[in-house]
Each structure stands twice: as structure tokens, then as C-alpha cells.
MOPAC internal coordinates of N, CA, C and O (Angstrom, degrees):
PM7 1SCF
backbone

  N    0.0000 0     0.00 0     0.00 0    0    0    0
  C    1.4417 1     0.00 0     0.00 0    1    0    0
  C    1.5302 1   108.62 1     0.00 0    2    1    0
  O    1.2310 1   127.17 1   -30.37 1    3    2    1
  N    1.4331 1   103.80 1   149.63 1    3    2    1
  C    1.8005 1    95.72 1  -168.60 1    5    3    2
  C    1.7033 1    97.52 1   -91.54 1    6    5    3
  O    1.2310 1   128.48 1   -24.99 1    7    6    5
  N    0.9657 1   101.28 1   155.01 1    7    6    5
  C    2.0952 1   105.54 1   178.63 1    9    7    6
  C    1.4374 1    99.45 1  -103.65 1   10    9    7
  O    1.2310 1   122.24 1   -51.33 1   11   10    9
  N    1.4056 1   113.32 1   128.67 1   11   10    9
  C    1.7612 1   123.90 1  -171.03 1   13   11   10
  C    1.9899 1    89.54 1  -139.77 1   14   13   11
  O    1.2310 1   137.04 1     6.37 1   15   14   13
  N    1.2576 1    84.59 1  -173.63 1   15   14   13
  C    1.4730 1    83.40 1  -172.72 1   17   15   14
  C    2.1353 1   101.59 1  -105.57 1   18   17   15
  O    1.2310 1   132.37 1   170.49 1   19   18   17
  N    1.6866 1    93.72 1    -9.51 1   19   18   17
  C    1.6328 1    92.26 1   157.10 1   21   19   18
  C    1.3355 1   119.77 1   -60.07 1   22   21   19
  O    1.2310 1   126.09 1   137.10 1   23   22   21
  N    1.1478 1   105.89 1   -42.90 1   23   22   21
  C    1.4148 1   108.29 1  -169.02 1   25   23   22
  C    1.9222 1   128.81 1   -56.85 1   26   25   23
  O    1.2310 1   137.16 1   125.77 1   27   26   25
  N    1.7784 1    84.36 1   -54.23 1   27   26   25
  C    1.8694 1   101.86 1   160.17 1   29   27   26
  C    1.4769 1   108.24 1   -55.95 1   30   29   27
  O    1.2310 1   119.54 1   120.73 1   31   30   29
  N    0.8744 1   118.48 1   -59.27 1   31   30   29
  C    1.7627 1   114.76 1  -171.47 1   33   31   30
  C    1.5383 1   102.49 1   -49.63 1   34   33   31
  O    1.2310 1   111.89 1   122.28 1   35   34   33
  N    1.6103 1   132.89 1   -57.72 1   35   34   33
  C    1.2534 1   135.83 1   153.33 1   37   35   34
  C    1.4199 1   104.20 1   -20.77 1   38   37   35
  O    1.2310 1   111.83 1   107.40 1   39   38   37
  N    1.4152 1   133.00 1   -72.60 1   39   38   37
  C    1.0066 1   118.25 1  -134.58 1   41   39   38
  C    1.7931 1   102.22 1   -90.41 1   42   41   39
  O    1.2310 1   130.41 1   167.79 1   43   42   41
  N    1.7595 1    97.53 1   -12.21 1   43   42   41
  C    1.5648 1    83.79 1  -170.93 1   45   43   42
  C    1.9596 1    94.74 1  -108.93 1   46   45   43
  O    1.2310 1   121.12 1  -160.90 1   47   46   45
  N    1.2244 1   115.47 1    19.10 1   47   46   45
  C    1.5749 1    96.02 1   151.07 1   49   47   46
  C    1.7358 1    99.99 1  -101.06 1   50   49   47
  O    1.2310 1   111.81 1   151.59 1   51   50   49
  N    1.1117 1   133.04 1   -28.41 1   51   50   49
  C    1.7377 1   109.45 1   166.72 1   53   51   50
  C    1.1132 1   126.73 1   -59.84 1   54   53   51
  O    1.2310 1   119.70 1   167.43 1   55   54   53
  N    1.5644 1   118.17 1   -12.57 1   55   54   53
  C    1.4225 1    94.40 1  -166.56 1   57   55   54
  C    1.8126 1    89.46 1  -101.59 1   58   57   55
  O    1.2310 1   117.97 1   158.94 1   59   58   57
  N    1.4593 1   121.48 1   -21.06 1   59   58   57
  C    0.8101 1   123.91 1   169.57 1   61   59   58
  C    1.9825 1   124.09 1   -47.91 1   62   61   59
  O    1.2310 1   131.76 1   139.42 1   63   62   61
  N    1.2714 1    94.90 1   -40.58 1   63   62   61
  C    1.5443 1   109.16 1   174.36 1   65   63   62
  C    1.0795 1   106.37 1   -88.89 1   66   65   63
  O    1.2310 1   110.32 1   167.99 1   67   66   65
  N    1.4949 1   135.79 1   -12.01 1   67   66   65
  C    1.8549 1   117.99 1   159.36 1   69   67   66
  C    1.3061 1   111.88 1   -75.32 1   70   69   67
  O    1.2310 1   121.00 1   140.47 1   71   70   69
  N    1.6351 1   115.70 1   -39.53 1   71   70   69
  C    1.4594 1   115.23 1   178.21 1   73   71   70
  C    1.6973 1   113.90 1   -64.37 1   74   73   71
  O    1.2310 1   130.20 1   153.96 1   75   74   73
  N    1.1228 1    97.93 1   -26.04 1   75   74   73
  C    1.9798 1    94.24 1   168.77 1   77   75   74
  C    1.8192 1   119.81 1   -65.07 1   78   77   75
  O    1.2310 1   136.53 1   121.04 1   79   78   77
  N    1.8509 1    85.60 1   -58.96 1   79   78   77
  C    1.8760 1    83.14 1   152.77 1   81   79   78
  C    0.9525 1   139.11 1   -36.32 1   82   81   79
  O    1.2310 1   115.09 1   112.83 1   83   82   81
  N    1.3169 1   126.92 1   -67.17 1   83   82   81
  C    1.2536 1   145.00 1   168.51 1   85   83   82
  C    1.7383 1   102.93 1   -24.36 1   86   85   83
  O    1.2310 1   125.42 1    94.85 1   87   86   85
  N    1.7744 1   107.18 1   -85.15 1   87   86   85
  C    1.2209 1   117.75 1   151.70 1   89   87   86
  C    1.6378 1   117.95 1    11.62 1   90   89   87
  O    1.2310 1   132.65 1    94.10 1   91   90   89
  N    1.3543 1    93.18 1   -85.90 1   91   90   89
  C    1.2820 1   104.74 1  -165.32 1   93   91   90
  C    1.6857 1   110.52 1   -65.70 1   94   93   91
  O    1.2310 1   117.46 1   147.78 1   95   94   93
  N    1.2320 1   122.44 1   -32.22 1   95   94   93
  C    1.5965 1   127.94 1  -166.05 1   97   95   94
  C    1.8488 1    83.81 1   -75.75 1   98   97   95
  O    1.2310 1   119.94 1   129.69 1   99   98   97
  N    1.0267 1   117.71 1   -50.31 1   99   98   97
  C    1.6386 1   111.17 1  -170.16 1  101   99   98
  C    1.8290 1   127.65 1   -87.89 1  102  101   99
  O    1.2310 1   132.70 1  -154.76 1  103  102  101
  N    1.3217 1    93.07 1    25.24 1  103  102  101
  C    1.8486 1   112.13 1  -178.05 1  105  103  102
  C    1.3523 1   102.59 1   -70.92 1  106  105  103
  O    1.2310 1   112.91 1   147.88 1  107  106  105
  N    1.6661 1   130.99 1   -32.12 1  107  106  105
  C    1.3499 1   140.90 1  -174.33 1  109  107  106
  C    1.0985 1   103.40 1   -67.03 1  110  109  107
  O    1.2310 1   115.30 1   147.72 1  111  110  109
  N    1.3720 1   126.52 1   -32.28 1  111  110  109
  C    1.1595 1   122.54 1  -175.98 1  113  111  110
  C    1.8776 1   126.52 1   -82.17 1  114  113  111
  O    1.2310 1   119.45 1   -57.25 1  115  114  113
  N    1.1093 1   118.66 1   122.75 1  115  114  113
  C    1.3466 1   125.72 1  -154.07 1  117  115  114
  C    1.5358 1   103.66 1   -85.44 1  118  117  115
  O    1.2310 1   119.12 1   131.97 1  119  118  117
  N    1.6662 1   119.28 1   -48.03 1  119  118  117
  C    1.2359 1   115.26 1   171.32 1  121  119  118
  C    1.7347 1   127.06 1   -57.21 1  122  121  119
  O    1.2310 1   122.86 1   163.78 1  123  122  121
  N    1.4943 1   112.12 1   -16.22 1  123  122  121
  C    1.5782 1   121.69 1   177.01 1  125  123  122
  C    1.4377 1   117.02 1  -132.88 1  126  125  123
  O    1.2310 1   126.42 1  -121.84 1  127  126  125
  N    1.4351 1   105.26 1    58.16 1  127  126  125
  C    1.4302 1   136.52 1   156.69 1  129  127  126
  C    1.4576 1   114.71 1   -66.37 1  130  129  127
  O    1.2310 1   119.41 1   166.18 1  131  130  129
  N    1.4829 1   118.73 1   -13.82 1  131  130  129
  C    1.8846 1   122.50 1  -146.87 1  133  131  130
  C    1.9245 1    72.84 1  -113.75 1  134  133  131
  O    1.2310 1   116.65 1   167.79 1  135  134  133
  N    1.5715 1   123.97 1   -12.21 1  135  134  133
  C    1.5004 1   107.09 1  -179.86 1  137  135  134
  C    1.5163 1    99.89 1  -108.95 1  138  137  135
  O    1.2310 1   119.66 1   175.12 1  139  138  137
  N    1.0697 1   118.25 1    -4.88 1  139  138  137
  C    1.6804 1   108.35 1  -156.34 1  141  139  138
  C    1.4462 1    87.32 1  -121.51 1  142  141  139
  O    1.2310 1   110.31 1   174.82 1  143  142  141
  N    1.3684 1   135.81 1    -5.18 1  143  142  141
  C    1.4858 1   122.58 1  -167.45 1  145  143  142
  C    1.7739 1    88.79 1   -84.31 1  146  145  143
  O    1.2310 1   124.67 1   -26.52 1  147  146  145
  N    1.5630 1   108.65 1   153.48 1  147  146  145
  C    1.4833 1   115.01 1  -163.74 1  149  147  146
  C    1.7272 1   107.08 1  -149.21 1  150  149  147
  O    1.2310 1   125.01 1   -46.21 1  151  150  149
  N    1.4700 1   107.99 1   133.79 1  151  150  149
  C    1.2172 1   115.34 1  -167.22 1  153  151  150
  C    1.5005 1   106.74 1  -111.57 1  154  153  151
  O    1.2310 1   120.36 1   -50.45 1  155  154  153
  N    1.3409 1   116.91 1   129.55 1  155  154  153
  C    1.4795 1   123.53 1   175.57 1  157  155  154
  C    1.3554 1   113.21 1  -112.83 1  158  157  155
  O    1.2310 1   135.16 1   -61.71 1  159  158  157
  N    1.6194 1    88.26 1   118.29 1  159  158  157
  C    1.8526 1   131.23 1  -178.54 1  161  159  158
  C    1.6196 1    90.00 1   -78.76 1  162  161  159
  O    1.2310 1   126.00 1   -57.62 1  163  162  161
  N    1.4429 1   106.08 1   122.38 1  163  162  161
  C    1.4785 1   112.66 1   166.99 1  165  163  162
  C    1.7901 1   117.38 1  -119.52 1  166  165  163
  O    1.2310 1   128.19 1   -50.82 1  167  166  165
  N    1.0192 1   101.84 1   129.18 1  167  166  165
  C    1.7641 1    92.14 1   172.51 1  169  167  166
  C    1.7573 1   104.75 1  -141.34 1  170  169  167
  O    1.2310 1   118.55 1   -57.98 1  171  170  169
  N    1.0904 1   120.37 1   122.02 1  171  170  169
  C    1.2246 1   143.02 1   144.41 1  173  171  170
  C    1.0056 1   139.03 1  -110.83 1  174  173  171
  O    1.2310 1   116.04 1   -60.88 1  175  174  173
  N    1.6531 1   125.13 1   119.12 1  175  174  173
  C    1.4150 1   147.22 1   170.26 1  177  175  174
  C    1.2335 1   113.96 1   -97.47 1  178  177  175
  O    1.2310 1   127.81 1   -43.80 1  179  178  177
  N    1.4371 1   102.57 1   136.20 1  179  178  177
  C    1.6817 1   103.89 1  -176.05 1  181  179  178
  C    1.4052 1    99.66 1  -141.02 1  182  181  179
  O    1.2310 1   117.69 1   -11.23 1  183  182  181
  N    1.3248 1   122.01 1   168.77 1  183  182  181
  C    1.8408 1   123.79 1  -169.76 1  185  183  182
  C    1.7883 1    89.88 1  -168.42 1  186  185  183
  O    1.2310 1   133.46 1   -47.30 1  187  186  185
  N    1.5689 1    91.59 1   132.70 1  187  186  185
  C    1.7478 1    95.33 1  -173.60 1  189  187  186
  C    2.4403 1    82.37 1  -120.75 1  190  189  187
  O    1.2310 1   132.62 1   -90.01 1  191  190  189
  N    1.2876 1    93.22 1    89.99 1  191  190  189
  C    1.7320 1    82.06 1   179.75 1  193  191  190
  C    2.1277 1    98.60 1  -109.21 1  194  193  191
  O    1.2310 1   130.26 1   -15.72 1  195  194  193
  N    1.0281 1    97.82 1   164.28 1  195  194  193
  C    1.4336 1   115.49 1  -163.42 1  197  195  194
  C    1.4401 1   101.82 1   -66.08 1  198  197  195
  O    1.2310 1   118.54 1   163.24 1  199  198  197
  N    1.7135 1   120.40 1   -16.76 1  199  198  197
  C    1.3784 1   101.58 1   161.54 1  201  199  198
  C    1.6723 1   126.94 1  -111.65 1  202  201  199
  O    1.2310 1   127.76 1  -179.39 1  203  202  201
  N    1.1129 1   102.67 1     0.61 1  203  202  201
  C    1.6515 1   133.64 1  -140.30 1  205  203  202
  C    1.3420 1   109.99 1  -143.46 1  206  205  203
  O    1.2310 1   102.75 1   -75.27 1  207  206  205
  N    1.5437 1   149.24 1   104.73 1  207  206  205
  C    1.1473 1   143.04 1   125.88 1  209  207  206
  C    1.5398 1   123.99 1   -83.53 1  210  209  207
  O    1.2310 1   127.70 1   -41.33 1  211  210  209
  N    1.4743 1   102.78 1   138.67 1  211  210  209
  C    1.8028 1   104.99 1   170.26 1  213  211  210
  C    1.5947 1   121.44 1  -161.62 1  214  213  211
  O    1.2310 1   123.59 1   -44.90 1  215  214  213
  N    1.3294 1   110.72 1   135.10 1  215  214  213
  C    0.8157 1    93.94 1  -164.92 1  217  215  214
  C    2.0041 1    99.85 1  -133.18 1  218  217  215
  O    1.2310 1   120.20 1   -34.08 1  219  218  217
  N    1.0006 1   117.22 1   145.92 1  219  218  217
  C    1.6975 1   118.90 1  -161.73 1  221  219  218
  C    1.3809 1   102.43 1  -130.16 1  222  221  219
  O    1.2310 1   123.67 1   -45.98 1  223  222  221
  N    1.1707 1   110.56 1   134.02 1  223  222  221
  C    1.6008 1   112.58 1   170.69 1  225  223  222
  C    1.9163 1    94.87 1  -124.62 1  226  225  223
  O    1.2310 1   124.58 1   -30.92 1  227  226  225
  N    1.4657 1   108.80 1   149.08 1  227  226  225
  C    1.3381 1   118.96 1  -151.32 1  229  227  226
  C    1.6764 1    81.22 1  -158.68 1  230  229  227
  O    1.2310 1   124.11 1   -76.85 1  231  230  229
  N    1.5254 1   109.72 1   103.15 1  231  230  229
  C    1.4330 1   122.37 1   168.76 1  233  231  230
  C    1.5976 1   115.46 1  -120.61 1  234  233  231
  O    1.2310 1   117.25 1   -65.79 1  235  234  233
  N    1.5301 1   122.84 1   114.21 1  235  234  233
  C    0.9332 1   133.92 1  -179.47 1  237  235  234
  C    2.2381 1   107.06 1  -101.21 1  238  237  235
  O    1.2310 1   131.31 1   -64.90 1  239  238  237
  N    1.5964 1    95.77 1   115.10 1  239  238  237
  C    1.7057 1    79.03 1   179.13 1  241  239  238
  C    1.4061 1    97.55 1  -100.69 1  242  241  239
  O    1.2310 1   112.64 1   -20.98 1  243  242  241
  N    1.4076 1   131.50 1   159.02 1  243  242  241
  C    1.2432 1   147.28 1   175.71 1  245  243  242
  C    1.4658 1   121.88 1  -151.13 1  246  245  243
  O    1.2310 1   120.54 1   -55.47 1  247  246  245
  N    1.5788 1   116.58 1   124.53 1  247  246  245
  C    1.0146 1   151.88 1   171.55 1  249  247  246
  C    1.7709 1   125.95 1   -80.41 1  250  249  247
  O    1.2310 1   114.54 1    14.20 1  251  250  249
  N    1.0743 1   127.95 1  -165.80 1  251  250  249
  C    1.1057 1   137.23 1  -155.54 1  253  251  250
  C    1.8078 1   100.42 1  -117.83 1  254  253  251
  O    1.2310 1   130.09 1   117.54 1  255  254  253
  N    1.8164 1    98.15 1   -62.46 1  255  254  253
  C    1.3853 1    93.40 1   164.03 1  257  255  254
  C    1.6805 1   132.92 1   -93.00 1  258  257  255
  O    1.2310 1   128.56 1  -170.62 1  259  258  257
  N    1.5099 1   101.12 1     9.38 1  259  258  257
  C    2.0010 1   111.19 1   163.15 1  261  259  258
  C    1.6335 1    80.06 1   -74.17 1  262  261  259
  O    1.2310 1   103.49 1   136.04 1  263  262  261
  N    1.2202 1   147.98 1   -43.96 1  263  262  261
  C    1.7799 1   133.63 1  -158.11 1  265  263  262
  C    1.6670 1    92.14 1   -74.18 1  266  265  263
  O    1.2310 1   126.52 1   152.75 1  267  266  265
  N    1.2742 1   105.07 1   -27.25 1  267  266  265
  C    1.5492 1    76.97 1  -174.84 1  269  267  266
  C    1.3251 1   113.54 1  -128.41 1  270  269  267
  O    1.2310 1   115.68 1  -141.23 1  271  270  269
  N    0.9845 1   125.80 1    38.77 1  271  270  269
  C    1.8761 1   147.50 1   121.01 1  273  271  270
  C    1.4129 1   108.64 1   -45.07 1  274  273  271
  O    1.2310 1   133.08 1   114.72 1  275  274  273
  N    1.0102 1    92.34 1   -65.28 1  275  274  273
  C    1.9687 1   106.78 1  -157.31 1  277  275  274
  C    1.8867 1    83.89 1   -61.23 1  278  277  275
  O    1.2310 1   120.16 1   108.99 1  279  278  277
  N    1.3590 1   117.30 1   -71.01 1  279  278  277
  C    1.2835 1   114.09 1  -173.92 1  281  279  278
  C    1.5646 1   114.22 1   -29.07 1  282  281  279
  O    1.2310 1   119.59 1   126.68 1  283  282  281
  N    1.5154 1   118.39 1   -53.32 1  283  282  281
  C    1.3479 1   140.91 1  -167.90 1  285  283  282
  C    1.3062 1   102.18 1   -50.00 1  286  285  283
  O    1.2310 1   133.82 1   127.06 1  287  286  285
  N    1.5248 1    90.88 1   -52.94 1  287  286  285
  C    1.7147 1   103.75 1  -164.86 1  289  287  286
  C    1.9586 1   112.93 1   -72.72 1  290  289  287
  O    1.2310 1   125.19 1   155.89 1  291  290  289
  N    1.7817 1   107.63 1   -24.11 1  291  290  289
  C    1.3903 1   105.82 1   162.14 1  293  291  290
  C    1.5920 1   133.45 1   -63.02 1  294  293  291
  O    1.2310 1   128.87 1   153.53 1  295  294  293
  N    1.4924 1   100.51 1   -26.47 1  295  294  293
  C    1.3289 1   123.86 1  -179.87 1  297  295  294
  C    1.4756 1   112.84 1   -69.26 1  298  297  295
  O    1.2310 1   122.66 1   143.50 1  299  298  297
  N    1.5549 1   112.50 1   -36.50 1  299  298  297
  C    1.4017 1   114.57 1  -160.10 1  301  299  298
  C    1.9990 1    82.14 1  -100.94 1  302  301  299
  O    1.2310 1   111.39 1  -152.15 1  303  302  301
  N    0.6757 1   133.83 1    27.85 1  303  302  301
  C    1.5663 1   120.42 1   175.64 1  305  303  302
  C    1.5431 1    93.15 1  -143.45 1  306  305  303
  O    1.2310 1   109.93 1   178.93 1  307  306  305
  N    1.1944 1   136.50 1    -1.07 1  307  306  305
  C    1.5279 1   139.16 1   142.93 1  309  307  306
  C    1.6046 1   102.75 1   -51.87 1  310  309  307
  O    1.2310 1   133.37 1   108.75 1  311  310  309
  N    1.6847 1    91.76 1   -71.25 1  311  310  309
  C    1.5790 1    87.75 1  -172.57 1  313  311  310
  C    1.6482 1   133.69 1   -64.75 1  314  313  311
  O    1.2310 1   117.15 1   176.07 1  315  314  313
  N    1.5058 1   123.03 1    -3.93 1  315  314  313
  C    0.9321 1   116.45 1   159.97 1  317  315  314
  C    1.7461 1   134.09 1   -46.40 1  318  317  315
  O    1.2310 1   120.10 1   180.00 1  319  318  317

């Protein structure tokens, strides 16, 4: 398989979205709160111009095991 930078970006929003899964299937659990507790990255840009208003909100949440998805998922696209 050829390595592009489509491919990493692929591979590190899936592994990113298993580690959210993950996340989420193990929230019940009280002793692994320190993996499932999750921090939300906010960024909004807004522009009021004389022809054009817009305004975007862009929320990224992140966890303990989404960090180590994405990691997982760098590792396994090394080894390709």
C-alpha cells in the first residue's frame, strides 16, 4: 500500500473514533474514569464583513484513550 498523508489522516481519525467508543462503552465504569474522562477543545471564528458574515464553531472532545487510538493508529500505519 502506498503511504500518503490521506492515508494517516484516515487512519488517525479512526483510531481516534474507536478510542471515543471505547470511551464511551467504559464510562460505567468507576475505577477507569482517569481513561474515559474527556476534554472539549473549542474553537470559533467569526467575521462580521460588509458582504459576508460567518461564524463556525469547531469542537474537538478528547479523552485519554481517543490519545491512544490516534497513537495506535500511527503505529499501525508505520508498519504498513
Amino acid at each position: 500500500m502506498k503511504k500518503n498523508a490521506g492515508i494517516l489522516v484516515l487512519f488517525l481519525l479512526i483510531g481516534w473514533l474507536l478510542g471515543a467508543w471505547i470511551a464511551k462503552l467504559l464510562e460505567p465504569v468507576s475505577a477507569l474514569s482517569f481513561l474515559t474522562a474527556s476534554t472539549m477543545i473549542e474553537w470559533s471564528p467569526a467575521a462580521k464583513l460588509d458582504i459576508i458574515n460567518y461564524d463556525i464553531v469547531i469542537q474537538f472532545k478528547m479523552s485519554l484513550l481517543s490519545i491512544i487510538g490516534m497513537i495506535t493508529s500511527i503505529w499501525l500505519y508505520r508498519r504498513l
